[in-house]
N, C-alpha and C positions, 0 to 999 in steps of 0.2 A: 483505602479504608472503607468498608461495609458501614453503611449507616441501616438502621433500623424503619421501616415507613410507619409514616402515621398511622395506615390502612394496614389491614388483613382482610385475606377473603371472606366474606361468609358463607358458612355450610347452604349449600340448597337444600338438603335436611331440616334444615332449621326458619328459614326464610319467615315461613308462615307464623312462627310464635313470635318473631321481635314486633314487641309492637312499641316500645319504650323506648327504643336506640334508633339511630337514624342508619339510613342506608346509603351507600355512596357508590356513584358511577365512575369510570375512568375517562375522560374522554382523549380527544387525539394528541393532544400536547402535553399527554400523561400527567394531567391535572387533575383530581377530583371536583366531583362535582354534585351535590344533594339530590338522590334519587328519591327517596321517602322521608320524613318527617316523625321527629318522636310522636307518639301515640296516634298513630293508625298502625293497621298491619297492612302486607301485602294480599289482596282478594286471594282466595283460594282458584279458582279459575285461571288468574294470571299466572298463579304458580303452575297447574298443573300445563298449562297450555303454552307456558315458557314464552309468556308475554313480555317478560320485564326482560332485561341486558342480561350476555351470559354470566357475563362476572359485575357479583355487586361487593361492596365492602363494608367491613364497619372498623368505628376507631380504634385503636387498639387501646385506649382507656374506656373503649365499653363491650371489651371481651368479658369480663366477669357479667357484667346484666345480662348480655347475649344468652350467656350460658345458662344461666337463672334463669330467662325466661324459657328457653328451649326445654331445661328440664321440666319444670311446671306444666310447659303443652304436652309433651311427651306422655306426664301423669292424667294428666286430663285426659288426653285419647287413650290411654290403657284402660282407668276405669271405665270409659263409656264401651270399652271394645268388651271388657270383662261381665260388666252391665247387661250386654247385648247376648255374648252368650249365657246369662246366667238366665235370660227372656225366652233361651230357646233360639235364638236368630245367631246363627253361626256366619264369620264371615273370613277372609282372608286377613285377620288382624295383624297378623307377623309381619306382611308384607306389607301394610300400609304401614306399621311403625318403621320398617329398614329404611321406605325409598323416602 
């Protein structure tokens, strides 16, 4: 019988905008284990420099926040990318929302 885990992965897409959900490690004895704490986020440097573990998790009673707050960041960075070209400063915006 499949049982369902407490855990899901979360998006490295997403990483940077939870800041409200906690984030969880795996460790050896395939136990979790609190990697981040509700209300901070992960630094942006750690994300881009893939400081934190390669697989983090979050609960899966806080898949729907997850997702709410990813879209919210998502909006945020299009207006300032939109912003930015409307200032004349052109920049690789497409790619910085994909990765």
């Amino acid at each position: 019988m499949d049982t369902v885990s407490e855990y899901v992965s979360a998006r490295i897409s997403q990483l940077g905008f939870y800041s409200n959900i906690p984030l969880y490690t795996k460790i050896q004895n395939e136990s979790y284990v609190l990697y981040k704490s509700s209300g901070i986020t992960l630094g942006e440097m750690s994300i881009a420099e893939g400081m934190h573990p390669a697989e983090l998790y979050i609960k899966q009673t806080d898949k729907l926040t997850g997702l709410q707050e990813a879209q919210k960041g998502f909006m945020r960075f299009a207006a300032r990318c939109r912003e930015n070209q409307n200032q004349g400063r052109h920049s690789d915006s497409a790619q910085k929302i994909i990765q």
